[in-house]
VEXSE-193298 format. One record per atom (N, C-alpha, C): residue in one letter; x, y, z. Coordinates in steps of 0.05 Angstrom, whole numbers, plus 5000, padded with zeros to 4 digits. Example, Ala and Ser with C-alpha at 12.3 -4.5 7.8 and 13.67 -1.06 7.14 Angstrom:
residues 2
A526448865156
A524649105156
A526449345156
S525749555142
S527349795143
S525850015157
end
This chain:
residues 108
X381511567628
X379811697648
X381411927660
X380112137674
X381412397675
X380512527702
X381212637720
X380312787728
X381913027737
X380213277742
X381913497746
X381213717768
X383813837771
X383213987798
X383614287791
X382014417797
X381914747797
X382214897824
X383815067833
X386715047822
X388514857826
X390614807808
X391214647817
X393714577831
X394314837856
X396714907870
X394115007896
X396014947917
X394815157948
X396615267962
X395815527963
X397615757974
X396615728000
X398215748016
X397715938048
X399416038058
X398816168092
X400516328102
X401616058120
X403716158133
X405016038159
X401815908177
X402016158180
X399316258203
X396516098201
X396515918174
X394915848172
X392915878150
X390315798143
X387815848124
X386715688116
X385015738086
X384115488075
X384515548048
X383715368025
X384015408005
X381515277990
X380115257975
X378415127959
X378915027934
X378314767922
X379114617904
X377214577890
X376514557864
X374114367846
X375314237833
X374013957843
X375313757824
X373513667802
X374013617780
X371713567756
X373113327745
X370213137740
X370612887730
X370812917694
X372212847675
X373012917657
X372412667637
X371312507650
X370612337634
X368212187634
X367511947618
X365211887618
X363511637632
X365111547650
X364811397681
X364911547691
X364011387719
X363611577743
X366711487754
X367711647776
X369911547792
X369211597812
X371211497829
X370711547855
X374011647870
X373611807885
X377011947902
X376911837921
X379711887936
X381111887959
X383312097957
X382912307982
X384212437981
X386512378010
X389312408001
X391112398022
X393112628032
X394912808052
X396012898054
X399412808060
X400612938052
X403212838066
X404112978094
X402013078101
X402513238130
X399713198140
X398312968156
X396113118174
X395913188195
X398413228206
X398013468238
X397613708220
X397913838200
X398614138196
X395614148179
X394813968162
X393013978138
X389613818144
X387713868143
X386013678138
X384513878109
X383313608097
X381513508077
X378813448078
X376613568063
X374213578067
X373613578042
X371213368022
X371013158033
X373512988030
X373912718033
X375812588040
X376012338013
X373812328024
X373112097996
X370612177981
X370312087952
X367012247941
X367512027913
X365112087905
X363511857879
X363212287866
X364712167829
X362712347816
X362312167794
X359912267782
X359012187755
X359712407733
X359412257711
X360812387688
X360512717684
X362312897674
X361813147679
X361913257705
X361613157730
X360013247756
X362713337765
X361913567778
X364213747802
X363713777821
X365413697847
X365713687876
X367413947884
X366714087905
X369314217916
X370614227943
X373014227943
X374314007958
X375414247975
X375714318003
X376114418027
X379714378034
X381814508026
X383814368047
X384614668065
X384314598091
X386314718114
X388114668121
X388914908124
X392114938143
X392115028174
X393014908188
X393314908213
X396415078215
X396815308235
X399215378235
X401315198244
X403515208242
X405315108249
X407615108227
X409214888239
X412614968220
X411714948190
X413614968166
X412915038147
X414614758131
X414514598124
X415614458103
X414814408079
X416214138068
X414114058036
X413613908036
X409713998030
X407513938032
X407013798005
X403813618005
X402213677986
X399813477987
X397713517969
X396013307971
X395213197953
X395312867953
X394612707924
X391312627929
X390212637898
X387612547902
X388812357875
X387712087890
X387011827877
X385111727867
X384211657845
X381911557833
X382011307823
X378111267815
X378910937803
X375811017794
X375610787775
X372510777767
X371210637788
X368310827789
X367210697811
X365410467805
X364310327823
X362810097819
X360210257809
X358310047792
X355710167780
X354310267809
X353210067822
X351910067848
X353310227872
X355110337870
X356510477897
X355210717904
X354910697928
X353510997941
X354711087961
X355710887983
X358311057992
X362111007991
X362411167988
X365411247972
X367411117986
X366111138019
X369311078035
X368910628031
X367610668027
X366710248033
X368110188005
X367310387985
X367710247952
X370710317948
X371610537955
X374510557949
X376010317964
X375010237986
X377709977996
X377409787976
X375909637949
X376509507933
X376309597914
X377109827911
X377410077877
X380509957872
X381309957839
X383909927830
X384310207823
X385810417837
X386210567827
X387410707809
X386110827786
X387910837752
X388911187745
X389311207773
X389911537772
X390011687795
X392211947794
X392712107819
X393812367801
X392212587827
X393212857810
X394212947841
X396813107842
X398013097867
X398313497853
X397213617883
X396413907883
X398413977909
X400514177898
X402514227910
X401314397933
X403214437950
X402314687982
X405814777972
X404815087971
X406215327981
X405115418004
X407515498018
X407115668043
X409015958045
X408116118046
X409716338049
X409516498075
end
């Protein structure tokens, strides 16, 4: 099972911004994400958690909040989702997760 992120690096300034992400499901279950940061005073994530079905593309929101500059980044975790699942944040607390694609932060 596969999934992937376009692009799959985020640039920002010091000062702050945003970046936009598409993540595409690459395979032929549906999955379901969790997205995490290793900084959330500086970073948030939109959406947070999401269900796609086979083929299907989401695009994923991350901000930067100004402040100090370290190393960053954000992992999105996946798992197959349940047949019946409709919402993402209930079904991921008993998802086995069988994958993570971790999307680096530059800051210049």
């Amino acid at each position: 099972m596969s999934l992937t992120a376009n692009p799959s690096a985020a640039d920002f300034a010091a000062s702050g911004g945003a970046s936009s992400h598409t993540l595409t499901n690459c395979c032929k279950d549906r999955l379901i994400f969790k997205i995490k940061s290793s900084n959330n005073t500086s970073y948030r994530v939109n959406p947070v958690f999401g269900i796609l079905g086979p083929g299907a593309k989401t695009t994923v929101e991350i901000t930067r909040q100004g402040g100090p500059v370290k190393e960053d980044k954000i992992v999105v975790n996946y798992a197959q989702a349940p047949t019946d699942a409709t919402d993402a944040q209930v079904a991921y607390r008993t998802a086995e997760t069988i994958g993570n694609i971790t999307i680096p932060i530059f800051v210049k």
